[in-house]
C-alpha positions as YAML, in Angstrom:
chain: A
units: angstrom
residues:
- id: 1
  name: UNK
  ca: [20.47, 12.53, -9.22]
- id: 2
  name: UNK
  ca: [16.90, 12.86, -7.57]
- id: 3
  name: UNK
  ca: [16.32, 14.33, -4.24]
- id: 4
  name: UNK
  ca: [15.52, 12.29, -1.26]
- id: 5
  name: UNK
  ca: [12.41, 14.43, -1.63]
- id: 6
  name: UNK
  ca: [11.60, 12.84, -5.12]
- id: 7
  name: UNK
  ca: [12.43, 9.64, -3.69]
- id: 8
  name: UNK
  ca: [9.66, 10.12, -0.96]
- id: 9
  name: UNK
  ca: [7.01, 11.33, -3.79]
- id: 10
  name: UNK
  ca: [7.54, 8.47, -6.27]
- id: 11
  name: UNK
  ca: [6.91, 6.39, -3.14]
- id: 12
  name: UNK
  ca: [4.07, 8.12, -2.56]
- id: 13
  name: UNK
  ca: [2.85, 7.91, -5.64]
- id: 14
  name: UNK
  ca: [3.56, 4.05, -5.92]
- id: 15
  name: UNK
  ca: [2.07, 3.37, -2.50]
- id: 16
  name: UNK
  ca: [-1.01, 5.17, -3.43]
- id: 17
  name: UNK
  ca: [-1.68, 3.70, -6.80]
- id: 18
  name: UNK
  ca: [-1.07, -0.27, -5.26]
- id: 19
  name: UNK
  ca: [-4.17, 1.05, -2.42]
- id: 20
  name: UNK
  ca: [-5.97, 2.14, -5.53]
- id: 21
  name: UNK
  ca: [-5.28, -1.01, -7.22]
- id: 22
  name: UNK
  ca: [-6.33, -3.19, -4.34]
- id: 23
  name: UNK
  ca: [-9.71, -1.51, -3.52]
- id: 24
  name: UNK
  ca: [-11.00, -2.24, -7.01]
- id: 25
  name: UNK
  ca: [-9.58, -4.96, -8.97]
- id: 26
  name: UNK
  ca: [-11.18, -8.11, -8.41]
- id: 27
  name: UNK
  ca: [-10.95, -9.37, -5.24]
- id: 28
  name: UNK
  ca: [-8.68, -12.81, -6.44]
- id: 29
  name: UNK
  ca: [-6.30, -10.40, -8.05]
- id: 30
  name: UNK
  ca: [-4.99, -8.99, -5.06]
- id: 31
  name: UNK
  ca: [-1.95, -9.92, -2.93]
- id: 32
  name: UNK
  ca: [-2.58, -10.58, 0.49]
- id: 33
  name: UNK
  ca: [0.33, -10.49, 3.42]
- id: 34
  name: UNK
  ca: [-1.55, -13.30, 5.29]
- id: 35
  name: UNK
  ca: [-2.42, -10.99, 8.28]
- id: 36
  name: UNK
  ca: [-5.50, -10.26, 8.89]
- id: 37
  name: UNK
  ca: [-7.42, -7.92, 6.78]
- id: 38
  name: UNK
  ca: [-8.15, -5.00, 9.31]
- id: 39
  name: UNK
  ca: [-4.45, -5.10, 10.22]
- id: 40
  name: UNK
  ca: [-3.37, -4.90, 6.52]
- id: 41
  name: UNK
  ca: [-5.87, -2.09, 6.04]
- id: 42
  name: UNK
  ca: [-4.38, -0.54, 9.40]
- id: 43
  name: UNK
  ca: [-0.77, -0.52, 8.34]
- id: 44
  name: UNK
  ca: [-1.00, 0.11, 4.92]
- id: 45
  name: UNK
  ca: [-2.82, 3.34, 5.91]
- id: 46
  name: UNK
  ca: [-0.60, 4.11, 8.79]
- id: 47
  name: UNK
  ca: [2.69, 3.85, 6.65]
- id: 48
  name: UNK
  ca: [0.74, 6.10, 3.67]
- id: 49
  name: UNK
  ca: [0.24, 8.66, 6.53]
- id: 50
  name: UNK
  ca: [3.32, 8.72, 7.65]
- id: 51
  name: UNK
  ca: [5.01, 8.99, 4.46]
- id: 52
  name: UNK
  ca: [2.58, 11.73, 3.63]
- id: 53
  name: UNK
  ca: [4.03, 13.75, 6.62]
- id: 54
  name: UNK
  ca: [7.32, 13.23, 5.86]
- id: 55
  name: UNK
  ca: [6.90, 14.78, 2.87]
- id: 56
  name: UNK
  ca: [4.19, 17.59, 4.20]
- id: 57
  name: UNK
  ca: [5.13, 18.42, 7.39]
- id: 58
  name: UNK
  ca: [1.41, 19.42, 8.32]
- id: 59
  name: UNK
  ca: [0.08, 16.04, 10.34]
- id: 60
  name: UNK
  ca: [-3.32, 17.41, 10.57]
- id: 61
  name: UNK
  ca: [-3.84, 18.83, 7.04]
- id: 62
  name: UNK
  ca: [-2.30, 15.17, 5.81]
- id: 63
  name: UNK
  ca: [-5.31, 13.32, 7.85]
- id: 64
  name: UNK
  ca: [-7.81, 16.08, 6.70]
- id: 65
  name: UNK
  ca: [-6.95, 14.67, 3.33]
- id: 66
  name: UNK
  ca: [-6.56, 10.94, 3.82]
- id: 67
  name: UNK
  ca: [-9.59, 10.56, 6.19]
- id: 68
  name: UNK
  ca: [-12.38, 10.92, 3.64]
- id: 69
  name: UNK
  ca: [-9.73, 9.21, 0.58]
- id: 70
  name: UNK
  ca: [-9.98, 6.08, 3.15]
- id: 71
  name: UNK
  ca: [-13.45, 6.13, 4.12]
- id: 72
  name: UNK
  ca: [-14.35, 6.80, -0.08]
- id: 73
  name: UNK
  ca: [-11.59, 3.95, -0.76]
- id: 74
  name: UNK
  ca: [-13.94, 1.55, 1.36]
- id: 75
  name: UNK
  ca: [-17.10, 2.88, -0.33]
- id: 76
  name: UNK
  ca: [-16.06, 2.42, -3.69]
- id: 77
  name: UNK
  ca: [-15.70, -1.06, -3.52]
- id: 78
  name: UNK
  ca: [-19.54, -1.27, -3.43]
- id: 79
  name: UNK
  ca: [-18.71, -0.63, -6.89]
- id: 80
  name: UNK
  ca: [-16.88, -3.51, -7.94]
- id: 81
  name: UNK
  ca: [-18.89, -7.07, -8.30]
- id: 82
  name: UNK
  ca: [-17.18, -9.06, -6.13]
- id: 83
  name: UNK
  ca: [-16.71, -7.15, -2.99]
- id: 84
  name: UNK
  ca: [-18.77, -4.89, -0.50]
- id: 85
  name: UNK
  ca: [-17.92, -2.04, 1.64]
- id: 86
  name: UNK
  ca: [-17.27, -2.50, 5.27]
- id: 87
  name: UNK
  ca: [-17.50, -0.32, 8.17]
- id: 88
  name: UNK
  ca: [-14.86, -1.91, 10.71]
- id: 89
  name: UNK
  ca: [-12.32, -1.52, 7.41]
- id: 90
  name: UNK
  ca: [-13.38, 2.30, 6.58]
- id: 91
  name: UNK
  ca: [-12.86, 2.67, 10.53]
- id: 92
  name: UNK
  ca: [-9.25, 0.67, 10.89]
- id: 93
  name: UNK
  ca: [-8.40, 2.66, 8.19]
- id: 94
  name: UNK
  ca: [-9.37, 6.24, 9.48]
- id: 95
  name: UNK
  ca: [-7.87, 5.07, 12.74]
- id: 96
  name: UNK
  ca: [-4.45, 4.33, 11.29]
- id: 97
  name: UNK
  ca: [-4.37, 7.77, 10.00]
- id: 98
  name: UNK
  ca: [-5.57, 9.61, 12.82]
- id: 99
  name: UNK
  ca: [-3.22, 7.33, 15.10]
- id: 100
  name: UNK
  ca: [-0.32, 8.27, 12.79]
- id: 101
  name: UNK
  ca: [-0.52, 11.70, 11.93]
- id: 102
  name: UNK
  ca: [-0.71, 12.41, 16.39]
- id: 103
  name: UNK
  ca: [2.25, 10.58, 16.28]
- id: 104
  name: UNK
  ca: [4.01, 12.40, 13.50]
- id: 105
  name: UNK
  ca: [2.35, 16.20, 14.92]
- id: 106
  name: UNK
  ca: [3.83, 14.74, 18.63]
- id: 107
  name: UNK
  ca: [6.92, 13.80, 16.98]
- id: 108
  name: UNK
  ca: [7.55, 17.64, 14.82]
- id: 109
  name: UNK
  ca: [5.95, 19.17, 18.31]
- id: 110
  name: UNK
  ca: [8.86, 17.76, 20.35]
- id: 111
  name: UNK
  ca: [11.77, 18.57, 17.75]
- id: 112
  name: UNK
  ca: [10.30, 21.93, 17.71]
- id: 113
  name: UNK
  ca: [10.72, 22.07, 21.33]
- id: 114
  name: UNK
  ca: [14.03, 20.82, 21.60]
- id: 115
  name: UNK
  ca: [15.15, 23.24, 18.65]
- id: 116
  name: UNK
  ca: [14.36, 25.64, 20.78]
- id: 117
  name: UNK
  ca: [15.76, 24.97, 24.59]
...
């Protein structure tokens, strides 16, 4: 039976390919959860961070990583013929994972902490 760390990397894995998918197949391909865009963008990227952490305890190396991935994510839908790069998106999106690896560093910070008292 696989780990509950396998578990969290196939969900990784899944979680990144369906971003991947999104940013470049054609724009009436894609499923929308009838929020806004910037707060799909923003939780998508905040649960992807997250996850990341659980599975690499290192907050700050995981947003090292996914900051640039989300701003090139944006980008590279300049490539595709129906759609074109936005700033506030590249920025909701870098903001998610700032905003959630601080919470995941404050979060291993404090059990740290305790672990120790």
């Amino acid at each position: 039976m696989p780990s509950r760390r396998t578990w969290l990397w196939l969900l990784l894995a899944g979680l990144s390919a369906a971003i991947l998918y999104a940013t470049l197949a054609p724009a009436d391909w894609q499923v929308r959860l009838g929020l806004h865009w910037l707060v799909e963008h923003f939780l998508v990227f905040f649960a992807l961070t997250l996850l990341a952490c659980l599975i690499w305890p290192r907050p700050m190396l995981v947003a090292a990583v996914l900051l640039p991935v989300a701003v090139g994510l944006e980008a590279a839908q300049g490539l595709t013929p129906d759609r074109t790069p936005d700033i506030g998106t590249a920025l909701a999106a870098a903001a998610a994972v700032a905003m959630a690896a601080l919470l995941a560093d404050a979060v291993l910070t404090f059990r740290k902490r305790r672990g120790n008292a």
